[in-house]
N, C-alpha and C positions, 0 to 999 in steps of 0.2 A: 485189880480195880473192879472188875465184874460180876464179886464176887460180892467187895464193898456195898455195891451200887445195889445187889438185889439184898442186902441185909440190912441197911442201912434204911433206917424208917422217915418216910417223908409222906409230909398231907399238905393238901392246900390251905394257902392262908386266903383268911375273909377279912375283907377290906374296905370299912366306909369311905367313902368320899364326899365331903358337903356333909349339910348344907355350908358350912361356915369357911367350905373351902375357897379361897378366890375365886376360884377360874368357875365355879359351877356359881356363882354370883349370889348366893343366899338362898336360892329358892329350887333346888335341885339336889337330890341326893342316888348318888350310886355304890349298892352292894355288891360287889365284884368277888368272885374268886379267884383267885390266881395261882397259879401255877409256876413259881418263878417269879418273872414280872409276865409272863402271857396270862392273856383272860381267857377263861375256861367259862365263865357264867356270870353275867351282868342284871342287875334289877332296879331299873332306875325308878323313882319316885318324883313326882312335880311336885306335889300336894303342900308345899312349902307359902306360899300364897293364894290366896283367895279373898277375893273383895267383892265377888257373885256379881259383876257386872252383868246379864243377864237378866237376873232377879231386880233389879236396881231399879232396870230400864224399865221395866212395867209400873213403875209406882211413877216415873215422871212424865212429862207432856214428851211427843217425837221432837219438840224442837230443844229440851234439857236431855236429852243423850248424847248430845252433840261433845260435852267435857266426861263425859264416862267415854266415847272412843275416843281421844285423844290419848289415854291413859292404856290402851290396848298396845300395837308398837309404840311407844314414846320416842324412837330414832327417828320415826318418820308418820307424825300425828295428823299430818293433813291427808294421807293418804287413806288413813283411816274414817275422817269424816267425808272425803267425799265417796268413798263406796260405801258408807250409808246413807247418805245424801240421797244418791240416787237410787237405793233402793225406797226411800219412803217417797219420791218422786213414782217409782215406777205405779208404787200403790195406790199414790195419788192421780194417774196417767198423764203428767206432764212435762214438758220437756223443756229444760232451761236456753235463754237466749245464745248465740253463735258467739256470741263473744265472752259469756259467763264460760262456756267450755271448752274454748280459747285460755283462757285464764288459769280456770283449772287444770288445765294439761300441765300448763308450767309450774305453777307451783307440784304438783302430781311429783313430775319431773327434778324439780328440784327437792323434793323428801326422799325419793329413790334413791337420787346422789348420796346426801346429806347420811343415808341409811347403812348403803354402802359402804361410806368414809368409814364408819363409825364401825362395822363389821371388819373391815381388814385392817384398819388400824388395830383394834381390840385382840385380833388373832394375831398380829406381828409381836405383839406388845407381850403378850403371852407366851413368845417362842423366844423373848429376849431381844427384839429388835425397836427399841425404843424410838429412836430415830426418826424411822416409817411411820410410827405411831404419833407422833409430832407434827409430821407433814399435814398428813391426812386427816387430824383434829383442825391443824390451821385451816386448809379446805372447809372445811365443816363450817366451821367459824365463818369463813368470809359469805358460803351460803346461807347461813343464819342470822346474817346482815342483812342480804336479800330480804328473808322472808319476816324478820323483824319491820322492813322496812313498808312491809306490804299490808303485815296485821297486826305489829306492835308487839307480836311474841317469838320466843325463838323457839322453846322448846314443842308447850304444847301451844299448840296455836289456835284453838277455833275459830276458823277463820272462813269455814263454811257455812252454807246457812240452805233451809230446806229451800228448794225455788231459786239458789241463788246464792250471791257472795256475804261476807259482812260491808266490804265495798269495795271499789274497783281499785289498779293499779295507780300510784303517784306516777304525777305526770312525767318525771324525770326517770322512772325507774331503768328504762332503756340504756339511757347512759350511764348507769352503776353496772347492770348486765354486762354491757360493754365491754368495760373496765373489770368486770371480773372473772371472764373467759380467761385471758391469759394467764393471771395469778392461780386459776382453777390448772391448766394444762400446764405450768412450770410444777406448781406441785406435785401431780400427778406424774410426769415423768420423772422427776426423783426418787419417788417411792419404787416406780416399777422399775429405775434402774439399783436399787435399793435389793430389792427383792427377786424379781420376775428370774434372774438369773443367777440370784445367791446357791452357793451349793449349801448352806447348811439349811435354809430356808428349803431348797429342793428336796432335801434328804426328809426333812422332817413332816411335807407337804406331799410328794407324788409316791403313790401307790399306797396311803392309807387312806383311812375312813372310806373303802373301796364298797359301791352298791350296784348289783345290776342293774339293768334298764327295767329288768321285770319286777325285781324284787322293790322299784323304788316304784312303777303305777301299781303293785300292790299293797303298798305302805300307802298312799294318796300324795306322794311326793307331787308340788309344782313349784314354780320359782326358779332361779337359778340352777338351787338343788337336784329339779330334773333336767334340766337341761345340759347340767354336767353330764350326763348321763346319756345325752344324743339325741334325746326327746322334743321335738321338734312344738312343744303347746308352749302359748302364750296368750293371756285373756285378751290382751291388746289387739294381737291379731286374728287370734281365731274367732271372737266375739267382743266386735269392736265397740266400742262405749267414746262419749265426749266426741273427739275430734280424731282420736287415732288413725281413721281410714284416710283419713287430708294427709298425712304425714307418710314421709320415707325414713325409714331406718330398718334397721338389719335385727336377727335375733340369732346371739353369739350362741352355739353350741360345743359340750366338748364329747369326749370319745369314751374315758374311764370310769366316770363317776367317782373321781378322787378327792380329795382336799386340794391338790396341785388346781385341777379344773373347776373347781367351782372358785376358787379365785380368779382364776382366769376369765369366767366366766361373769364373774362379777366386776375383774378390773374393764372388759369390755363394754359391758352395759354402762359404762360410767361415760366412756364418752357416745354410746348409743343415745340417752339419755339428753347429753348435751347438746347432739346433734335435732334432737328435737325438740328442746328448747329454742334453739334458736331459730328453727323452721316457725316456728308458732310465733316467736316474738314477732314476725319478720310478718306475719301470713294476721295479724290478730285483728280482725273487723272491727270497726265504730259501733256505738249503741248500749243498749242498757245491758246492767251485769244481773238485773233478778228479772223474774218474772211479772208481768204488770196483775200483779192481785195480792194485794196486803191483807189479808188475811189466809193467805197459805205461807206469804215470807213475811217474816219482822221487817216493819219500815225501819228506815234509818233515822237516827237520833234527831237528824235537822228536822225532818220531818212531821216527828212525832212532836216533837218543839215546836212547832210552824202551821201544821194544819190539825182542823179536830176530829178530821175524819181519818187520819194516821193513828192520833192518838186511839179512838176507840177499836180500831185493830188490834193495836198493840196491846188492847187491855185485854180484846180477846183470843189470842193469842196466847197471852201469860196464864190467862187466867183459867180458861176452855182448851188451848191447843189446836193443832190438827187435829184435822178428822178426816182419816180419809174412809173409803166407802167399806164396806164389809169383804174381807175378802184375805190372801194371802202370796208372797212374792217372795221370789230370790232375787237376788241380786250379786255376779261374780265380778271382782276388779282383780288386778293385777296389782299387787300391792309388791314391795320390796323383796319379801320371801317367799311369794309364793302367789295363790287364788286366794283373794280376800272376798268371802260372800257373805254378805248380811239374809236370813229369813226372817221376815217379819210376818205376822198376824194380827189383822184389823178387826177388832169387834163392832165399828163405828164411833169408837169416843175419841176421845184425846189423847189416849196415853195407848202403847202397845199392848196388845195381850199377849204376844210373845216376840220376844228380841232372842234371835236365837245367830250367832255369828260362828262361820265356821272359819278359825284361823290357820295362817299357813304350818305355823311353829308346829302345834301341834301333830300334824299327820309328822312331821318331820321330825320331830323330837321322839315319837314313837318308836322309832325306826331305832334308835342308839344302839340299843342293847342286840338288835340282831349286826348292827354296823360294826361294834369293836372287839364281838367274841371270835376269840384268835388272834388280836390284835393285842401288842404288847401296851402296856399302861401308859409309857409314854404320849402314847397318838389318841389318849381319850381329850386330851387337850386340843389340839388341832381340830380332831374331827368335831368336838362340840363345840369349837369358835366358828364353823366352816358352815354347820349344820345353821345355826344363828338362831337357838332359843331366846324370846323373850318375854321373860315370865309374866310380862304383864298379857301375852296374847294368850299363852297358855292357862292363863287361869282358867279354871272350871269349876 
């Protein structure tokens, strides 16, 4: 047989993947070599969408960028408008009322969830476990009730506004909240006993998509992502924004940097998440939800119908925009995947002269190709549900 083996001619097979394959969603593709089924040399391409959000944002006023980030993560769209929110707030140097960022938390909070669900559902669902993937839509769903209930949309929501909200919480919303604490935690432990202890789920999940601690702050890994990894950063905590510092909650770490732990890592943030939701529901001060100066925030409809000095706002507004002063800002949030940071550059007008967003996918999506070489084909699945590309953050 030895003799076979050294005569016997063999070469690597080259292997596309994507775009049109499922699991890499339309808008990703990977040139693999392989060796067997082991990867010997990966070359992933994004380049599959592009909509130049970026470029976009400079042709419109700072208060129409508000429906181009929604379309950045679309699992969790409000998270996206309010860490731009507050970076054109920072520009502008004001700061929204105690209970507009009150409000914001929760909702915040409730897009994390909602983000979550949608990321281990999609990765269960993909290793064949339907089921979990069931649950965990329903979950989604019933938080999608919420936040329909709050701003009339479920998916993209804008439901932010500079200075401020589109408008404050329904006075009953508490007792929907309520009532959907428990339906959130029965679901939630069905999947995790679904899952968390499955051995074929184990097998297919601990010890791949394996990254150092180093190798992930030299990719620009944050989110979950690093903190599988042992990495003790979170925007939340380490530079606090809104209301964060008022709040107690914990920040789940794991040990490997595997696919096992950042699920892990993710099914804990869920009820992290919940835990301060309900601090804030509980803690939420009386008073107005924007800022008292209509011409930084769009009045509200009655308003604008009602008095004629709302309306002439409003027309400047639409018409002129913002304007904040000459200058330039970052602004980091803790978004679902990671550090969500808006730069922005003020020339003085209305409309940006640069929107430049740095999103979490990408530093993370980067990473693939050093992540799965040596890893057998199987686990490029896994680790790219775990990793949580999505293409709409990753455009460029």
């Amino acid at each position: 047989m030895s003799d076979l083996k050294e005569s016997l001619h063999t070469e690597h097979l080259v292997l596309n993947m994507g775009p049109s394959h499922p699991a890499t969603h339309g808008t990703v593709k990977f040139t693999m070599t392989l060796d067997g089924e082991t990867i010997v040399h990966s070359y992933m391409e994004i380049g599959y969408l592009h909509r130049g959000f970026e470029k976009m944002c400079e042709s419109v006023t700072y208060t129409n960028v508000f429906p181009y980030t929604d379309r950045l993560n679309y699992c969790s769209a409000i998270m996206n408008n309010i860490g731009y929110a507050l970076a054109v707030e920072k520009l502008l140097g004001i700061e929204c009322t105690e209970r507009c960022n009150y409000i914001r938390v929760v909702v915040n909070e409730l897009s994390r969830i909602s983000d979550h669900y949608t990321n281990i559902a999609a990765a269960a669902l993909e290793l064949g476990a339907l089921t979990a993937f069931i649950y965990f839509v329903e979950a989604r769903e019933i938080v999608w009730d919420i936040l329909e209930k709050v701003c009339g949309a479920r998916l993209t929501s804008n439901y932010i506004r500079i200075g401020g909200l589109m408008c404050d919480f329904p006075k009953d919303l508490d007792e929907d909240m309520q009532a959907m604490y428990p339906k959130l935690d029965a679901l939630f432990d069905d999947v995790d006993k679904l899952l968390t202890k499955n051995r074929i789920f184990i097998d297919r999940m601990r010890d791949t998509g394996i990254i150092s601690k180093e190798d992930a702050i030299s990719f620009g890994f944050t989110g979950p992502c690093l903190r599988a990894c042992g990495v003790d950063y979170d925007v939340r905590k380490q530079h606090p924004y809104l209301c964060y510092d008022k709040l107690d909650f914990d920040i789940p770490l794991g040990t490997t940097g595997d696919n096992f732990d950042r699920y892990l890592v993710r099914m804990e943030e869920i009820k992290q998440s919940l835990k301060m939701i309900k601090q804030a529901m509980k803690d939420m001060p009386d008073g107005p939800v924007q800022v008292d100066n209509p011409f930084l925030r769009p009045p509200s409809k009655v308003d604008v119908y009602s008095k004629m000095e709302e309306m002439i706002a409003h027309f400047k507004l639409i018409i002129d925009g913002v304007k904040p002063p000459v200058g330039e800002v970052y602004f980091p949030s803790e978004a679902a995947n990671g550090e969500l940071g808006f730069y922005l550059v003020s020339d003085g007008s209305g409309k940006p002269y640069k929107c430049r967003v740095r999103p979490p996918c990408f530093s993370l999506t980067s990473a693939m190709d050093h992540i799965i070489k040596g890893q057998m084909l199987a686990d490029v699945i896994p680790t790219f549900d775990m990793i949580n590309m999505i293409g709409g953050e990753c455009d460029r």
